[in-house]
Wavefront OBJ file of the C-alpha trace (Angstrom):
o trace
v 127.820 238.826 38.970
v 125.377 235.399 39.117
v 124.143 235.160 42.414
v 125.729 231.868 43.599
v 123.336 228.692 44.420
v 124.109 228.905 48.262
v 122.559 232.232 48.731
v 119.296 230.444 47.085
v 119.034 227.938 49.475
v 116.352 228.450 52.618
v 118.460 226.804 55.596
v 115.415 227.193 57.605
v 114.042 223.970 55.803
v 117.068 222.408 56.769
v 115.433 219.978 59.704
v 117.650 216.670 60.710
v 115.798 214.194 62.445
v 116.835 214.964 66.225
v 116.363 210.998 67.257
v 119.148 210.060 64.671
v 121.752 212.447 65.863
v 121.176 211.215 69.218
v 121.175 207.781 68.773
v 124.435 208.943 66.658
v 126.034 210.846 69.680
v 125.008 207.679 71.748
v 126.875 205.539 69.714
v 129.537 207.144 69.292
v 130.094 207.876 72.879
v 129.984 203.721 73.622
v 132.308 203.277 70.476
v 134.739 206.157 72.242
v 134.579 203.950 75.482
v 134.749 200.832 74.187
v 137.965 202.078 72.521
v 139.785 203.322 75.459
v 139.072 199.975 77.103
v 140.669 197.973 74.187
v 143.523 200.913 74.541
v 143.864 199.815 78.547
v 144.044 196.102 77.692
v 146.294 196.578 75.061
v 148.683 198.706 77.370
v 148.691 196.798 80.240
v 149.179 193.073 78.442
v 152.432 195.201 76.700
v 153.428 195.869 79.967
v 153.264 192.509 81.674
v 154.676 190.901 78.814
v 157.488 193.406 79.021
v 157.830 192.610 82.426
v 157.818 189.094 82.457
v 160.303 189.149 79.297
v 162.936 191.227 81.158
v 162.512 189.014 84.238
v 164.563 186.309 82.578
v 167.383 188.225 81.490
v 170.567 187.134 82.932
v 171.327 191.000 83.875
v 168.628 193.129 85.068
v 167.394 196.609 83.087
v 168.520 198.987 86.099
v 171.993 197.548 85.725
v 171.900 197.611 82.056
v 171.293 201.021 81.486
v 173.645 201.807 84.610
v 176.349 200.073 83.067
v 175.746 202.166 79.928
v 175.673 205.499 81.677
v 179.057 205.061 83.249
v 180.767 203.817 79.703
v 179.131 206.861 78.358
v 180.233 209.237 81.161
v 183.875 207.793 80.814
v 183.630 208.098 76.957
v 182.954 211.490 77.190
v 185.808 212.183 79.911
v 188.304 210.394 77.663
v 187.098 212.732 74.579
v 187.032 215.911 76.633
v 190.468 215.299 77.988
v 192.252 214.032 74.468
v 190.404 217.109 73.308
v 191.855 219.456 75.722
v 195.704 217.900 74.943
v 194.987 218.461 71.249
v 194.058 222.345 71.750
v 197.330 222.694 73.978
v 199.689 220.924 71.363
v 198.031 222.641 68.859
v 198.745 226.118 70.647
v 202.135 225.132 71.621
v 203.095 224.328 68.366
v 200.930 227.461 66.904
v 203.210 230.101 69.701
v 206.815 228.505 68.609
l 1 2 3 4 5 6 7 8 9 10 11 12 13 14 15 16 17 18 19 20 21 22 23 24 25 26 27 28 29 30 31 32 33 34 35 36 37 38 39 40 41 42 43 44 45 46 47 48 49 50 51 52 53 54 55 56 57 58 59 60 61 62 63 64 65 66 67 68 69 70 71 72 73 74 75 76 77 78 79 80 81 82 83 84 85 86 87 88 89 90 91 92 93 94 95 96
């Protein structure tokens, strides 16, 4: 079997300029915080305009969603219960 090109190579020669990877790891540390503070601004103007767009709503969120969770909750009592009288017609019919 050819002996393959990697096994040829002398990694000891292999030498990167230690200056460059540090001015690398510099940079890319300021680029890594300089993106999580564009990340914060970004997040908080979001949530102010959020904020300030749900302050003019006629109805407030909390009563919103409350509203929602009691038609849901009454849905699913009116679906449980014409379930339950289907089951008992159906096994009423099923036993005569």
């Amino acid at each position: 079997m050819a002996d393959s090109n990697l096994s040829k190579l002398s990694w000891t020669e292999f030498r990167p300029d230690r200056r460059r990877l540090g001015a690398g790891a510099v940079l890319t540390g300021v680029g890594a915080l300089t993106a999580m503070a564009g990340f914060g601004v970004l997040v908080y103007e979001l949530a102010r305009a959020g904020r300030s767009w749900t302050g003019t709503w006629e109805v407030p969120p909390a009563e919103l969603a409350s509203r929602a969770f009691h038609q849901a909750q009454a849905a699913a009592t009116s679906a449980t219960r014409a379930g339950r009288d289907t089951w008992q017609s159906f096994s009423e019919q099923s036993s005569a």
